[in-house]
N, C-alpha and C positions, 0 to 999 in steps of 0.2 A: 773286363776287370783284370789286372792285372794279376799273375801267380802269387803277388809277395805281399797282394791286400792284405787288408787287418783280417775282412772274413777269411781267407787261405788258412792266415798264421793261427785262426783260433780252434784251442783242443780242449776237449769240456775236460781233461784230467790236468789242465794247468789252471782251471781254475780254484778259487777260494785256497788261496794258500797257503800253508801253516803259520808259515810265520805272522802274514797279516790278519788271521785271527788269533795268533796269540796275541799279536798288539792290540787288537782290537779289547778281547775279554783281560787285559791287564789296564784299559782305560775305563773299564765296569767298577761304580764304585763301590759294586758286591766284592769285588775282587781284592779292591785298594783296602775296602775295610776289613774283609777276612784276614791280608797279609799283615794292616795293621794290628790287629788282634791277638796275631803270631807275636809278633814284638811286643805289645804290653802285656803278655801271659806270663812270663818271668819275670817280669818288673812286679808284677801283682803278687806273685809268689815271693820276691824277695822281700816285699812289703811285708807280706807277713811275719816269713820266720824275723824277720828283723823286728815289729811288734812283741813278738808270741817267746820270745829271749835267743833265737837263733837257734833253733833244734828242737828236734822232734821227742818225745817221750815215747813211741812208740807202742802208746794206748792209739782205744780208738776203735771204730767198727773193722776196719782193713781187715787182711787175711794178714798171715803171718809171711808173707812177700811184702806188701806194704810195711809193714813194720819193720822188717829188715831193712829196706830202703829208703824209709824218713827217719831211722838214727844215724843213721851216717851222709843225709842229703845235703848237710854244710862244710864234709870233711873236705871241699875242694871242687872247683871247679865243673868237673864232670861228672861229679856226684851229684852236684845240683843239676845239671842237665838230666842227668837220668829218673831222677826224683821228677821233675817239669817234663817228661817224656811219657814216663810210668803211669802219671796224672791225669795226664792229658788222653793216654790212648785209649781209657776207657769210654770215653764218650765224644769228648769234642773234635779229634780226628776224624772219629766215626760221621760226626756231621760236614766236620768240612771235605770229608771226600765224596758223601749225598750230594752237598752243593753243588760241587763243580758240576759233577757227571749229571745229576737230576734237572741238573737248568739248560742243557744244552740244547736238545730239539726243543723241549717243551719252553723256554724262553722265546723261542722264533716263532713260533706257531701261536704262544700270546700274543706278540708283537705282532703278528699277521703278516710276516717276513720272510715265512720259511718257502711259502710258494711260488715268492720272488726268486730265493736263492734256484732251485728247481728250474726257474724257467729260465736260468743265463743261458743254459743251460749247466747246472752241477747233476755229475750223476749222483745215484741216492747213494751208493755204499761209498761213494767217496765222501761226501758232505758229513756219513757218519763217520767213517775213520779220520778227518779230521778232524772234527767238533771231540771226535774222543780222546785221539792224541791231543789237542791242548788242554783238554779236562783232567787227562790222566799229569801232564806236565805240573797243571798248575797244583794240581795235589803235589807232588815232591816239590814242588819251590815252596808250600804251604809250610809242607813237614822240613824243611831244611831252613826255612827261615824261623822256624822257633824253634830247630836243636842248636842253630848257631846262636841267637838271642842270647839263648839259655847259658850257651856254655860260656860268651863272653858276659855276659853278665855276673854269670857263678867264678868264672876265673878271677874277674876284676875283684870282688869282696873277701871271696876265698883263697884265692891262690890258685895255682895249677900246680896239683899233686896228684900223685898215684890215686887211680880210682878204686875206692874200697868195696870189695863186694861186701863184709859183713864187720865187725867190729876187732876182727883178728887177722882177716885177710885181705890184700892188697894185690894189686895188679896195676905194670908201671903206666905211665901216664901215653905214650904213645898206642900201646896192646889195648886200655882203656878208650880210649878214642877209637881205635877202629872195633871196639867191640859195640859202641853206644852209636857208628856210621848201621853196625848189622841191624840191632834193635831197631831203629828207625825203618831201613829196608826192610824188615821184617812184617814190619806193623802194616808199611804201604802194599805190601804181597797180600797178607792174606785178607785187605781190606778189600782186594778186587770182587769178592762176593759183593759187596755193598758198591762198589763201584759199577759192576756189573745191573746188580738190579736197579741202582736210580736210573741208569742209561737206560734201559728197557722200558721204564715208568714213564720214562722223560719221553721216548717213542709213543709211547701207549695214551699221554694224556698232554692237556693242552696248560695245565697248571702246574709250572715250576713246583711251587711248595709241596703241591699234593706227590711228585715225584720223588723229592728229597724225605718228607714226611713220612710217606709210604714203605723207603728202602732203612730209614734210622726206624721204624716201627718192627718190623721183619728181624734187624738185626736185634734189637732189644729183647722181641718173641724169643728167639734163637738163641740168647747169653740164656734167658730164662730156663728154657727145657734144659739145657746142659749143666743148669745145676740139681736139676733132678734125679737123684742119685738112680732111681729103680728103672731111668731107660736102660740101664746096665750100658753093653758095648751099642746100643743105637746110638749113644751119643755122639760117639766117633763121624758120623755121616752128617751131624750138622754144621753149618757153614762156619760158625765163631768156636767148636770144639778146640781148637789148640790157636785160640789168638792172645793167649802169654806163656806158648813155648819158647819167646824170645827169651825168657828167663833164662832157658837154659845156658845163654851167654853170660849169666853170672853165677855158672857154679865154673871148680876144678877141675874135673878137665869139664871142655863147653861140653853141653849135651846137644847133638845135632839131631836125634833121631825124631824125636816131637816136631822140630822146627820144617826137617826134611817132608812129614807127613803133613804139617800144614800146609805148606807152601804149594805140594801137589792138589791138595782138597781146593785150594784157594784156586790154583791156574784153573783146576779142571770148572768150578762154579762160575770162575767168570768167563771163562770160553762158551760154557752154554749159554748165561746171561746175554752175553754182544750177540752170538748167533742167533738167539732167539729175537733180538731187539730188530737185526739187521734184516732178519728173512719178515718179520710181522712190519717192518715201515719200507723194505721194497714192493710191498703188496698194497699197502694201504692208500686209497684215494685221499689225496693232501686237499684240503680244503681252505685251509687258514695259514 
């Protein structure tokens, strides 16, 4: 055989490549419809205030952050974006970043495909680092294709003005854009708890939903106990305790110090999560 055969040239770390499984899960029509989803969520919100006379009265169950932010969600452009961001990142983010990440092994292993990948040979921590890299991707093109939706959409009815943080204060329109690019970064940081644990779930079991289910169930447990006032400072140590310090992007001066402790609590939850996913599916006999 000669040196420069196909067998010579082949290295199990060039197989399964990123790029071709990000094309692959952008041909998923889980994927097509999530993104599509992204795009009608501010169409469906314009619907509204457009119904409802175009503003918010600022009644309502919300906390008084909500309220702040649906009376001035019309005053322009990136105020709607923030209003469609604010909305959204209590739950539906929360799900579409389970998605991605909770269907990654555990989609293959339904399929009964994952033992294929395994035997091209793919080694395992590779197959995981890239099934995560394009999970973790397709989450920020998720969140970037409904902050930009939003904000062209909010521009085109509204206008593109200064983004108002409250009904006396204003901040100019480029300061406001890169403060509504952080919130968004923000949201995606300290979501890697939940990104973390569908990936592990997704390791752990052979049913997509029950992965995604199980990590938006956890995360919802976890909003719960933190509004319990009498864990006092335990609350600090659970995974969602500062997931709307991004707020602090909308006071005078930014407040960084919440955002800075989330984002550590966040790195540190999803670095045990992966590691825990990675060391339990390098051990585990693949069957399916």
């Amino acid at each position: 055989m000669s040196p420069r055969s196909g067998a010579t040239r082949f290295h199990p770390f060039r197989t399964l490549r990123f790029r071709l499984e990000l094309a692959r899960q952008l041909r998923r029509r889980r994927t097509q419809g999530t993104l599509a989803f992204m795009v009608a969520l501010p169409l469906i919100i314009l619907l509204a205030f457009e119904i409802g006379g175009g503003n918010g009265d600022g009644a309502g169950p919300g906390t008084a952050a909500f309220g702040s932010i649906v009376d001035v969600a019309t005053a322009g452009g990136l105020n709607f974006a923030l209003f469609t961001l604010f909305v959204s990142s209590a739950f539906l983010i929360v799900v579409v970043v389970a998605l991605f990440h909770g269907d990654t092994v555990a989609a293959e292993a339904g399929w009964g495909s994952l033992r294929y990948l395994l035997a091209i040979p793919v080694p395992r921590l590779r197959l995981l680092a890239v099934k995560l890299g394009v999970a973790a991707t397709m989450s920020v093109v998720a969140m970037a294709t409904l902050m930009v939706t939003a904000l062209a959409v909010g521009t085109l009815r509204y206008g593109w003005e200064p983004m108002r943080l409250s009904m006396a204060v204003e901040v100019a329109p480029l300061q406001g854009l890169a403060r509504l690019a952080g919130m968004g970064g923000y949201i995606l940081i300290v979501l890697m708890f939940v990104a973390g644990l569908a990936f592990l779930f997704s390791v752990l079991t052979d049913a997509p939903l029950g992965a995604v289910g199980g990590a938006v169930l956890i995360y919802i447990l976890s909003s719960i106990l933190d509004q319990i006032t009498a864990l006092g400072d335990l609350r600090v140590f659970l995974p969602t305790h500062y997931n709307q310090a991004y707020l602090g992007l909308l006071s005078t001066p930014i407040q960084w110090e919440a955002m800075f402790k989330g984002a550590f609590s966040a790195l540190l939850w999803g670095v045990v999560m992966v590691t825990w996913a990675m060391t339990v599916f390098h051990r585990r006999d693949v069957t399916s």
